[in-house]
N, C-alpha and C positions, 0 to 999 in steps of 0.2 A: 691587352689582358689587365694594365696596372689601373685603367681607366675603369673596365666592369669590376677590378677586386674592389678598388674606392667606392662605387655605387652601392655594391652590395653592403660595404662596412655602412654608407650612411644610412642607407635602408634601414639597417639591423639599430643602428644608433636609435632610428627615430620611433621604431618598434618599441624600442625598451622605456624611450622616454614616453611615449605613451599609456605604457604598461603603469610605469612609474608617476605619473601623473596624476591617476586618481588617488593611489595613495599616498601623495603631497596633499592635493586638499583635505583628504579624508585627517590627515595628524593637523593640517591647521586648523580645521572647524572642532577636533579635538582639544587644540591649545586655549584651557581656558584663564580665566581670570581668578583671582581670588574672590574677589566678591560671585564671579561665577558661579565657583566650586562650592562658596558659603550657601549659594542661592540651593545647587543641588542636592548639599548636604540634606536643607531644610524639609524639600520637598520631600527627598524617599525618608527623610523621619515621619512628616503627615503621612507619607500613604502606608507609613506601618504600623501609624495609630490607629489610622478609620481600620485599616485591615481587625484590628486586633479589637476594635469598638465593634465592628459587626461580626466580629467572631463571637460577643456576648448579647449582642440583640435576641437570641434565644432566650438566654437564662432568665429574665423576667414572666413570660411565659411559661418557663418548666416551676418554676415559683409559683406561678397560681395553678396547675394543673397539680400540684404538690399540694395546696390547699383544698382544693376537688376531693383528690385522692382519700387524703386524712378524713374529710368529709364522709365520705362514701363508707370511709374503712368504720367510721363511729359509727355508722347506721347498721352495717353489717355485724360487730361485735355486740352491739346492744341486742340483736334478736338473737345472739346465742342462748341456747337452751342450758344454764346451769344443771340439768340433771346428766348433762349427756357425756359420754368418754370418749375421749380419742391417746392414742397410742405418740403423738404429736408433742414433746411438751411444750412446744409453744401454743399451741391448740388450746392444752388444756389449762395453762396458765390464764389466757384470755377467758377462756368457758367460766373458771374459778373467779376471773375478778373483771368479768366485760362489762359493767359501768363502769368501776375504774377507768379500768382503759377506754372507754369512750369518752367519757370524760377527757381523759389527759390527750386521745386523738384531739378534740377541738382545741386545745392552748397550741396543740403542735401546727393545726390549721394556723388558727393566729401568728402564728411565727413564720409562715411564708406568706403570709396575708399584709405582714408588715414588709416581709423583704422585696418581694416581686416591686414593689412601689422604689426602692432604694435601688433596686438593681435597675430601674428602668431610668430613676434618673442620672446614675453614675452613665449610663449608658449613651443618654441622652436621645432614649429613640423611646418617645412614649407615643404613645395612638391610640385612636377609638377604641381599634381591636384589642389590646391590650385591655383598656379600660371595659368593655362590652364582655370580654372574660373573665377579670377580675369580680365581674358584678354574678355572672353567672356559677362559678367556683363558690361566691359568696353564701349565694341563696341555698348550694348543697350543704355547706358545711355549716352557717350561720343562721339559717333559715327552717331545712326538713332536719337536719339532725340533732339538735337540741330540741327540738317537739317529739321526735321520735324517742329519744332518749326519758324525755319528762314521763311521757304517755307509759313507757314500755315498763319504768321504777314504778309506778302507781299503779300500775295492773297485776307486777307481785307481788307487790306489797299488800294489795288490796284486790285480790282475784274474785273476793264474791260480792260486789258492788250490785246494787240495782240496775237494770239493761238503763233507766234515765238517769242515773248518774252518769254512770259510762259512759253515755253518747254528748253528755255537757264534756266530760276531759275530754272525750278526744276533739270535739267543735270548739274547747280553749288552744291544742293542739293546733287543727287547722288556721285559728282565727290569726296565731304567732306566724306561721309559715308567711300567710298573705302579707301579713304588715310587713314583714323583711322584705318581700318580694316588691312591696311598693313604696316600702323603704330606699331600696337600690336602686331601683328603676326613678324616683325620683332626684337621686343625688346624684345618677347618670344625666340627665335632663341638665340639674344646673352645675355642674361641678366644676371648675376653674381649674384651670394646667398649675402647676407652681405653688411649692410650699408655703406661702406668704399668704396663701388665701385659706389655709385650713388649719386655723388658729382653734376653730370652734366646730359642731356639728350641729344640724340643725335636726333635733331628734338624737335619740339614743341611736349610735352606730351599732350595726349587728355585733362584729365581733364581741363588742361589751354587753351587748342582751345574752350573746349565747354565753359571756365568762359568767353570766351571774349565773345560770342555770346549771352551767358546770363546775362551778365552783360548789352550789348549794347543795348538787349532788354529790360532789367529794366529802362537806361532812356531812352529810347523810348514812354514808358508807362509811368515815368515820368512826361512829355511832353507833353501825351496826355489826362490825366486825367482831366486837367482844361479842355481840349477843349470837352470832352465826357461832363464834369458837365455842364460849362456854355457855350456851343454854339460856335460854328468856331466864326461867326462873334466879338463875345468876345476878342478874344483871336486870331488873325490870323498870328500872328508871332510865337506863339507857336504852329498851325498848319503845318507852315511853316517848324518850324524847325522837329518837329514829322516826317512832310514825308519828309524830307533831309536824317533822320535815317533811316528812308524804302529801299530807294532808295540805301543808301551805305551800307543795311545791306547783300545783295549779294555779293559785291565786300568784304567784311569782312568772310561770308563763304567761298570763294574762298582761300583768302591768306589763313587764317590758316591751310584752308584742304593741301596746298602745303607746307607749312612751317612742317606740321607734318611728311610730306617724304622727308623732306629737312635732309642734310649731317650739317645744322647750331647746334651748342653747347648751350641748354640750361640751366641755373644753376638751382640746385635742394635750392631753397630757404631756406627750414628749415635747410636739413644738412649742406650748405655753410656757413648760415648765424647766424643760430641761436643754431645751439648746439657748443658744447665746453665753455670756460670762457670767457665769457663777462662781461661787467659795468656793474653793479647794476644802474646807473645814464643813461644809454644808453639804455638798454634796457627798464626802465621806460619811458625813455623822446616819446620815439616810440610807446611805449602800448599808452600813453597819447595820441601820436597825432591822429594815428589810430582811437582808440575812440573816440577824436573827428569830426573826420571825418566823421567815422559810424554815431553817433548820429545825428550831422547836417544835411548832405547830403550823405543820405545811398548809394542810388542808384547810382549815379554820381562817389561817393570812387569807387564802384565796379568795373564801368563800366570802370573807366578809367583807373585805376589800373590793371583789367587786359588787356586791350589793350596797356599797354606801357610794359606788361610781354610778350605778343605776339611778338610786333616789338622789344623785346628787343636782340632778336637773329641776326636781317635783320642789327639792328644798331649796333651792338655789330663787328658784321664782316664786315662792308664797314669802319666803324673806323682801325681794324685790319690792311684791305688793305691799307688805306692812310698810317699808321705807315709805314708799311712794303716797300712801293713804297716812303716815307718819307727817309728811311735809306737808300734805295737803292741808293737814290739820293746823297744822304752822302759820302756814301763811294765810 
């Protein structure tokens, strides 16, 4: 009997150590090192970086479909009917002042027009696709809706034009849309990855064709707002000048639509001017003036600011050629 009680204890012995066995190795392959532990550390911090890097590879994306949008929204506002009511006041606030707000829809464009670019490189996930969307968001909001917008102010303004005037604005109209459209498509063609390469533009960028147009149009409306409150006869110089802006606001769709398939060099303002080390004293004294600018005479800063961003290509190169035929002369 003491014979099988002994077997069975070692049976049961060698049972346990068994049992006990895998988890001996399972705590040594456990027992790590310090540089181990430093190695691990590192690791689940990368994998809670990229996690958290492709938790925002959207948001570039929703950036440009946010520039579409705005796009779409100014096309949509500008054919509001001012005669019409809605019970809405948002409705009717838009109805009361839908150039305005088309207008200021395209700056808001521009503003995810700039960011989707920013968001994609913090991101560090840029792509065709992206860029192939970026260009198509462009052409809604930088392309059809500053010609819609042109077209739609010069037909109230001027509702009883000749059927052959009429059909030259809207063929200035059309002729703008194209040139962005082959504007984009060409700058998709050559466009280099990486902020190093876009010091310059080659051609007037939309965004800046469409701010001069919305810009022209804010004092436009400007201009016209006393005469809408108090009555033409009030005010007949400001009526005056109102429709002087109507009248040259076709000939300002025109140039830029051709300045944006022009071979002219424009500067990319932020990366030229404003990154890198600058004064502390320089760059305040600009924010200063700026703002006050904005603050005073919002519309006018806009308006006129970016029209001398427009001609700043036409003037930048008839300067060039004097130099150049200056030297010639020289030597």
């Amino acid at each position: 009997m003491n014979d099988l009680g002994g077997a069975d204890d070692a049976a049961s012995d060698r049972a346990q150590d068994g049992a006990i066995r895998p988890l001996r190795r399972r705590l040594q392959r456990h027992r790590l090192t310090d540089e181990e532990l430093e190695h691990r550390r590192r690791r689940i911090r990368r994998r809670g970086r990229r996690a958290y890097i492709r938790s925002v590879y959207s948001l570039p994306s929703l950036a440009t479909l946010g520039n579409a949008i705005c796009g779409f929204g100014s096309i949509y506002v500008t054919f509001m009917d001012p005669a019409a009511q809605s019970n809405d006041p948002w409705t009717s606030f838009l109805i009361k002042n839908h150039f305005l707000a088309a207008a200021y829809l395209l700056f808001i464009a521009m503003l995810f027009d700039a960011l989707d670019g920013r968001l994609a490189r913090i991101a560090r996930h840029t792509t065709d696709f992206g860029g192939q969307l970026d260009s198509l968001a462009d052409v809604i909001s930088f392309g059809a809706a500053p010609a819609f917008l042109a077209l739609q102010l010069f037909h109230e303004w001027q509702p009883n034009m000749p059927p052959v005037l009429s059909r030259m604005i809207w063929a200035t109209g059309a002729l703008y849309m194209s040139c962005a459209a082959i504007r984009l498509a060409r700058f998709n063609v050559s466009n280099e990855h990486g902020e190093q390469h876009h010091f310059s533009f080659l051609g007037l960028p939309s965004p800046g064709a469409a701010a001069t147009i919305a810009g022209f149009v804010l004092m436009q409306q400007d201009l016209a707002e006393p005469v809408y409150k108090l009555g033409v006869q009030l005010h007949p110089a400001l009526y005056d000048a109102a429709t002087a802006l109507v009248w040259l606001l076709p000939f300002i769709v025109l140039v830029n639509g051709l300045l944006m398939v022009s071979t002219i060099r424009y500067p990319h303002l932020v990366n030229r001017y404003l990154r890198g080390r600058r004064s502390i004293e320089r760059l305040i004294g600009v924010l200063l003036i700026l703002l006050l600018l904005l603050v005073v005479v919002t519309r006018y800063t806009i308006g006129i600011g970016t029209l001398l961003y427009s001609l700043w290509g036409p003037i930048g190169w008839a300067m060039s050629r004097v130099r150049r035929r200056a030297l010639a002369k020289t030597e």
